[in-house]
C-alpha positions in Angstrom: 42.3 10.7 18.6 41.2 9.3 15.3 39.7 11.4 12.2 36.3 9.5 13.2 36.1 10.7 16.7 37.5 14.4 15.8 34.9 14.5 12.8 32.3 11.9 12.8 31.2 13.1 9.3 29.0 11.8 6.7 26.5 9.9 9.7 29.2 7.7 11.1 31.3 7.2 7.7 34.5 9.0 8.6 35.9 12.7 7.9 38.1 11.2 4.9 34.9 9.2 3.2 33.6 12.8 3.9 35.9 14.8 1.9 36.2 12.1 -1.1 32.3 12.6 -0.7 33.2 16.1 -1.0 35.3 16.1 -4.1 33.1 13.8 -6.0 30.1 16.2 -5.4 32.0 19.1 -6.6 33.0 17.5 -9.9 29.9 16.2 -10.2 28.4 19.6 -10.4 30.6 20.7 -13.1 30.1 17.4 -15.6 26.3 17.5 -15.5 27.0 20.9 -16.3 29.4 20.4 -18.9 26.7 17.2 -20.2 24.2 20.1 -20.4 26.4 22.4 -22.0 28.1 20.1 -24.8 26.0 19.0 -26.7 23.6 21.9 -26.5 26.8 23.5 -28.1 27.5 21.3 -31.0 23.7 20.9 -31.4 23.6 24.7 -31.9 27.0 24.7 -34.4 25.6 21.7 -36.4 21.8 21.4 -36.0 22.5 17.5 -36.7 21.3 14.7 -34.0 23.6 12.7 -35.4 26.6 15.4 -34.6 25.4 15.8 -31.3 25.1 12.4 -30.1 29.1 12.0 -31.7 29.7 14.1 -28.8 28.4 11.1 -26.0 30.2 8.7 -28.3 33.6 10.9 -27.9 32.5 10.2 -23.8 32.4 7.3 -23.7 35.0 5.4 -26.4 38.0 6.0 -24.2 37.0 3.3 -21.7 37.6 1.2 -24.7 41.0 1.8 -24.5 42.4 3.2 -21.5 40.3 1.2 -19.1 42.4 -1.7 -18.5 45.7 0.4 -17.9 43.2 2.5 -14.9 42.9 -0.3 -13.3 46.6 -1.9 -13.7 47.5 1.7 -12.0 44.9 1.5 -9.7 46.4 -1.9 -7.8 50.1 -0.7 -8.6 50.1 2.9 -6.9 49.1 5.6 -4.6 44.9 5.6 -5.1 45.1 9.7 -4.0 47.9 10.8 -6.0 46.4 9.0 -9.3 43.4 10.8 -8.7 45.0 14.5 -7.8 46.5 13.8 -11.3 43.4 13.0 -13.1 41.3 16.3 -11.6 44.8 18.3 -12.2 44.8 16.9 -16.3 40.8 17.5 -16.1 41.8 21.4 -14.8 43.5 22.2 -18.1 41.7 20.1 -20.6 38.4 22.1 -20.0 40.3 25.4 -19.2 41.7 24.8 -22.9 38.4 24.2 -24.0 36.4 26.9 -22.5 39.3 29.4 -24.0 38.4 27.8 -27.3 35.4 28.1 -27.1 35.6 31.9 -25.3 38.0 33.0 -28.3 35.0 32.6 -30.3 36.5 30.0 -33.0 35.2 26.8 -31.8 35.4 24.6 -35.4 33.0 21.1 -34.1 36.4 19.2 -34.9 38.4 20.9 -32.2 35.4 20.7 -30.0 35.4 16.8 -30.7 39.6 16.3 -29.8 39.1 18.7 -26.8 36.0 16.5 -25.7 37.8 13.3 -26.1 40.5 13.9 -24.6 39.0 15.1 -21.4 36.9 12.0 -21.5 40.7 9.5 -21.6 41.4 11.4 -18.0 37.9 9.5 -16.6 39.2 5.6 -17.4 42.3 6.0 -15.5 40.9 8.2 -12.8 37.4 5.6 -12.2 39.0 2.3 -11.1 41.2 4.2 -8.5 38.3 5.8 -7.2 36.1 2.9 -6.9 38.9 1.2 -5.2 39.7 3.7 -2.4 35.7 3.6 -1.5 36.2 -0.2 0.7 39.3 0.9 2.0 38.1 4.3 3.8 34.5 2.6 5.1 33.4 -1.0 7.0 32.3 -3.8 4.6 29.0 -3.4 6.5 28.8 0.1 5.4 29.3 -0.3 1.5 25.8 0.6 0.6 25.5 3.1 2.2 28.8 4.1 1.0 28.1 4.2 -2.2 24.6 5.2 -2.1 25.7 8.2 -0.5 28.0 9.0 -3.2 25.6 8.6 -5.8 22.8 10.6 -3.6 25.5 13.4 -3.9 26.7 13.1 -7.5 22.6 13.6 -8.0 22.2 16.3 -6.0 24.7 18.1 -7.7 22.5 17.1 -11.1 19.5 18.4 -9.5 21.5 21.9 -9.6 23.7 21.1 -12.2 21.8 21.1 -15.3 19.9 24.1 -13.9 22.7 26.2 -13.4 24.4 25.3 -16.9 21.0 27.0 -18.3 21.4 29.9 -16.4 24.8 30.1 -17.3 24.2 29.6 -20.7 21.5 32.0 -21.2 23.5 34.9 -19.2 27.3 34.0 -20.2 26.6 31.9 -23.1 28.8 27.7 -23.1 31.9 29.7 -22.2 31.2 30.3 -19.0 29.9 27.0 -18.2 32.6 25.1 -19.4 35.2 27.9 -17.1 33.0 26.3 -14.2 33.5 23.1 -15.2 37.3 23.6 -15.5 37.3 25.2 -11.9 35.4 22.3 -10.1 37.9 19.6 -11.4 40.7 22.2 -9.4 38.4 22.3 -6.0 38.5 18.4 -6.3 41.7 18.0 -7.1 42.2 19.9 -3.5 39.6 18.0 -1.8 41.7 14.9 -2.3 44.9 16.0 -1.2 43.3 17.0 1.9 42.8 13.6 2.9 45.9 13.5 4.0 47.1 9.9 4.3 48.3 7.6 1.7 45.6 5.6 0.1 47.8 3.3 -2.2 47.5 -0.5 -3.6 46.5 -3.0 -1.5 49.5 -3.3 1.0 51.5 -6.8 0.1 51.2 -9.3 3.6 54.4 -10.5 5.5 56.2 -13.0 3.8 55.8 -17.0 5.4 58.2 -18.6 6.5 60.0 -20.7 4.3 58.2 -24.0 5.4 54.7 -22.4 5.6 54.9 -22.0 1.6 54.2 -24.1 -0.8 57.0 -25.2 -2.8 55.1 -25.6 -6.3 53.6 -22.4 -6.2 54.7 -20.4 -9.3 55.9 -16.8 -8.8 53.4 -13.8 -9.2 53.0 -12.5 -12.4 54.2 -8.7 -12.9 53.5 -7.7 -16.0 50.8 -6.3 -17.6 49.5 -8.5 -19.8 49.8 -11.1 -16.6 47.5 -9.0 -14.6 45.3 -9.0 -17.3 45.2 -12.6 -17.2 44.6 -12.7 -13.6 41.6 -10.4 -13.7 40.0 -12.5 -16.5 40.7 -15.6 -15.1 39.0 -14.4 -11.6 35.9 -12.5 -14.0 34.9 -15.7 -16.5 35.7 -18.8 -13.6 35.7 -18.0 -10.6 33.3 -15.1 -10.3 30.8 -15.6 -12.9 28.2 -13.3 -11.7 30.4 -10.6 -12.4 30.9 -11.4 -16.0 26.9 -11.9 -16.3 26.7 -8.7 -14.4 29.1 -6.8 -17.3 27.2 -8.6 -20.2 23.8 -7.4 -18.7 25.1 -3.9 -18.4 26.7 -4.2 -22.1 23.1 -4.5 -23.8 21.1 -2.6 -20.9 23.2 0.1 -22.2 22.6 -0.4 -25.6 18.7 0.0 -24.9 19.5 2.9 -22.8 21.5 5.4 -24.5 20.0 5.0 -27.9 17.3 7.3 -25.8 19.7 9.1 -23.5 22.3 10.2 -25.9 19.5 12.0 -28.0 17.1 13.1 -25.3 18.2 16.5 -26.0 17.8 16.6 -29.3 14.6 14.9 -28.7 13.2 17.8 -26.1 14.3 20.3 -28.1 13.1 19.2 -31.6 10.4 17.0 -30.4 8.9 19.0 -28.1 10.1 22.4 -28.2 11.6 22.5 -24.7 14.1 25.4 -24.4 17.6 24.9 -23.0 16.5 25.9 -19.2 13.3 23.6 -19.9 15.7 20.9 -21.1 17.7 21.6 -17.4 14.3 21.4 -15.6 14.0 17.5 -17.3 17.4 16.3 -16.2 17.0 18.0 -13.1 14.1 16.2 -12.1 16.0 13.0 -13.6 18.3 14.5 -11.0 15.5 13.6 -8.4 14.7 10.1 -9.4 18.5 9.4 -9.0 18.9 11.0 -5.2 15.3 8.9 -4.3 16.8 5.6 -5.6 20.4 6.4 -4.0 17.9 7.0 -0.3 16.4 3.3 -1.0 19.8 1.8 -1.7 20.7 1.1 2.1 17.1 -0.6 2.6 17.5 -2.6 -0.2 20.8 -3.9 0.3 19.6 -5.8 3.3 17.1 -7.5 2.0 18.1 -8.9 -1.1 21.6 -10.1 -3.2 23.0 -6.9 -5.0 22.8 -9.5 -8.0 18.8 -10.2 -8.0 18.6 -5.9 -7.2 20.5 -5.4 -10.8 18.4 -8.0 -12.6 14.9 -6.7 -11.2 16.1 -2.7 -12.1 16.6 -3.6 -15.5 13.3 -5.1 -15.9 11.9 -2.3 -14.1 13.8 0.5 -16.0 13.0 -1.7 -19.3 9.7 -0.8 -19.0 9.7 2.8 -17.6 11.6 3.3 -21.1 8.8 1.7 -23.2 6.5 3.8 -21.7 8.0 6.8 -22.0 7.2 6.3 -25.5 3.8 6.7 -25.3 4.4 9.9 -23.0 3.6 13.0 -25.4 3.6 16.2 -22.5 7.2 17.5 -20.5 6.0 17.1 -17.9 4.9 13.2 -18.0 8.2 13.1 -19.6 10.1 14.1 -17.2 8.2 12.2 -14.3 9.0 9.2 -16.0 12.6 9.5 -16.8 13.3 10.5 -13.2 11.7 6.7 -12.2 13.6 5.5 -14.4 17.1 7.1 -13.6 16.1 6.3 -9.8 16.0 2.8 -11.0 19.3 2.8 -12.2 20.9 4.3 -10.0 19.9 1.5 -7.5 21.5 -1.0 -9.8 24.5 1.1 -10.1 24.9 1.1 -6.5 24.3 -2.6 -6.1 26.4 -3.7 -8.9 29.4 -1.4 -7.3 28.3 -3.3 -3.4 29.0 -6.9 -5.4 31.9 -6.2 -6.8 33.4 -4.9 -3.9 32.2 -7.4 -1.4 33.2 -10.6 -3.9 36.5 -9.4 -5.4 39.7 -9.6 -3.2 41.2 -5.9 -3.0 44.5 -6.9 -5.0 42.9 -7.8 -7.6 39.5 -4.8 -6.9 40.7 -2.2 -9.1 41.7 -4.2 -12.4 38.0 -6.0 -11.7 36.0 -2.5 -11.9 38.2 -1.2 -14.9 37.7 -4.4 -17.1 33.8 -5.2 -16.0 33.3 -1.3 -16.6 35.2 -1.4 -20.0 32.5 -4.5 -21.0 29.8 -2.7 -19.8 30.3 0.7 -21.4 30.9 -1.3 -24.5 27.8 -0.5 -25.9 27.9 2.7 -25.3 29.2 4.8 -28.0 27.7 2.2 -30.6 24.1 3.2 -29.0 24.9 6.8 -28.9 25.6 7.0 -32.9 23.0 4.3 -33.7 20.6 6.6 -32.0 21.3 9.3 -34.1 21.4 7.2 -37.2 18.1 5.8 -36.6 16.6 9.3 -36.3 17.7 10.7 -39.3 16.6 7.5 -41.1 13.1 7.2 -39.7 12.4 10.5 -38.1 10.5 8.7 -35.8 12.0 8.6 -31.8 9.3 7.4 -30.4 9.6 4.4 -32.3 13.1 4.5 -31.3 12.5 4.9 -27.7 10.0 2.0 -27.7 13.1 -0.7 -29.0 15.3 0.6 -26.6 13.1 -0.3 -23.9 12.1 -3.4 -25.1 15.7 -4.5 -25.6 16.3 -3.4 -21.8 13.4 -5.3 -20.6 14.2 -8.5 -22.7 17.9 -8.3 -21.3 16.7 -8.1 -17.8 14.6 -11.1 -18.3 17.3 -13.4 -19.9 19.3 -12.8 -17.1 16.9 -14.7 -14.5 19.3 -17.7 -16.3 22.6 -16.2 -15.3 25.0 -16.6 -12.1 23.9 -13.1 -11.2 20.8 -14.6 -10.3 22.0 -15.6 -6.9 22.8 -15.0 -3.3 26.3 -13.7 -4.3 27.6 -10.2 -2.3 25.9 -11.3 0.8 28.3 -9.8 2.8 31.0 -12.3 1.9 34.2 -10.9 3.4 35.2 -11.8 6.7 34.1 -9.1 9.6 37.2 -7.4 10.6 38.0 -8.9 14.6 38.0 -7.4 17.6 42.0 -7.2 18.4 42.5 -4.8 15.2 41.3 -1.7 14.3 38.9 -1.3 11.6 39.1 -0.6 8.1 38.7 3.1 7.5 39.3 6.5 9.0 
């Protein structure tokens, strides 16, 4: 009897999509907690915006380096062992810094190493992950897949951020970063319970000797070969993807000069205390698990590529609006639209690349389109903050980055991704074989 029939789990998805579902919930509960926590933390020590958006730049600049070799180890080896590792190394990272911080000497610079370090474990872990989704689920069952996974990683920020400010008003940011440390362990269980071997992409039998082409050169093996592969695959022969990556590279830009400084901006704008503050990214929380409900619908109706480019526009605006949006309430309305927004492209962006991008080559794809798209990221973070102390003005601030979302959005009507691309272009598996997945 198969794992399907012995646990039809997760509405026809399998028992072991089930239990990855599992494990990424439960580590998505502890980082919106530790999101919360963080910067609230260094906000606290420093009372500096610019300080505490440092701390989403420390998140985010290891996918500048470490985000080609996750992908290089995703194709190469076992998908479940790389990410056992990756919870296991996330275990003790924020164990050691919630005893830091628990010990009661937490200097900002050892907070900072601590932080970026936990951040490297999250390029080598991603691409593995995002490689192991196609293999445990049909092709016909990618969006809801991965809107499923979203729809859970935002449940768990519905009660994440809520129960950080709890946390943090009864056992102060050491005992919400403990919690952190201990959901990474649960995961890290989670996905050895899946059992089987999820590895690279299994090599096919050899032809015989006159089936192969005699001028074929031999596969490259090293790194810097597989490198070339990817980008050769990325800038000719899938160009949506690269117009995809650029479009998330300055969407991003737009979107975390507001998101990296949203609390600071709540709290010193507006007032909001540190549960209130929960309450807003709760309800961001919300927007995200709508959007993730819609994904499935919208999939088959339109190219995941034409999805991303209309959500940009769409969360484009929501931000320039937000700017004119003066109560918490409004406030947090508007950002959950908007997060909902995005979490449809997120989910459509992750459908095309796995639907256009043969598996050998799947998990050095994600890891280097991720890596352009993320980009931005810690450059937007710190500009934020830079911005604020110069003009004092985040509304102003808040009104660019929309506009700069909404502008991208609309350039890239002109692009490849502007087509019917991830259509459901892989070949339906046939009868005489089993299908993919549990």
């Amino acid at each position: 009897m198969t794992a399907t029939a012995r646990a039809p789990a997760v509405r026809g998805l399998g028992a072991r999509y089930g239990m990855l579902l599992f494990a990424f919930v439960v580590s998505g509960l502890g980082n919106w907690t530790y999101r919360l926590t963080l910067p609230l933390m260094v906000l606290e020590l420093t009372g500096s915006a610019l300080n505490t958006a440092v701390v989403y730049a420390l998140e985010y600049a290891p996918l500048l380096l470490l985000s080609l070799p996750g992908g290089v180890l995703a194709d190469r080896f076992d998908r479940r062992r790389i990410l056992v590792a990756g919870d296991l190394a996330a275990t003790a990272l924020a164990g050691l810094l919630a005893f830091v911080v628990t010990s009661g000497a937490a200097p900002v610079l050892v907070v900072y190493v601590l932080a970026f370090l936990l951040a490297c474990v999250e390029p080598l872990y991603y691409p593995a992950f995002q490689v192991l989704v196609p293999s445990l689920v049909r092709d016909t069952d990618l969006e809801r897949a991965n809107a499923w996974l979203q729809m859970g990683d935002n449940v768990m920020s519905l009660a994440g951020p809520a129960a950080a400010g709890v946390l943090i008003a009864a056992l102060g940011y050491q005992g919400a970063i403990w919690t952190d440390a201990a959901t990474f362990a649960v995961s890290a269980l989670a996905i050895l319970a899946l059992g089987r071997r999820s590895g690279p992409t299994p090599t096919p039998p050899a032809p015989p000797p006159e089936a192969r082409p005699a001028a074929d050169p031999p596969p490259r093996g090293t790194f810097l070969g597989e490198i070339g592969d990817t980008l050769a695959h990325i800038c000719r022969d899938n160009r949506a993807l690269l117009s995809g990556a650029v479009l998330f590279a300055f969407a991003n830009l737009g979107t975390w000069m507001v998101q990296a400084n949203l609390v600071y901006y709540l709290r010193d704008y507006h007032g909001v205390t540190p549960a209130g503050i929960g309450a807003v990214l709760a309800a961001q929380g919300a927007g995200a698990v709508l959007g993730a409900a819609l994904c499935p619908w919208i999939g088959r109706r339109f190219a995941p590529g034409r999805v991303v480019i209309a959500g940009t526009v769409l969360a484009g605006a929501g931000i320039v609006v937000l700017a004119a949006v003066r109560d918490v309430t409004g406030i947090a309305v508007l950002w959950a639209l908007v997060y909902g927004v995005g979490i449809v492209n997120m989910v459509s962006w992750f459908v095309l690349r796995q639907r256009t991008v043969p598996p050998e080559l799947l998990g050095r794809v994600v890891a280097t389109t991720r890596m352009v798209a993320f980009l931005t990221i810690p450059v937007a973070s710190v500009l934020g903050g830079v911005l604020e102390q110069h003009w004092h003005n985040m509304y102003l601030i808040i009104a660019l980055a929309g506009g700069l979302r909404l502008l991208v959005g609309l350039g890239a009507l002109a692009s490849p991704l502007n087509s019917t691309a991830g259509r459901t272009n892989r070949p339906a598996p046939q009868q005489s074989t089993p299908p993919r997945g549990p």
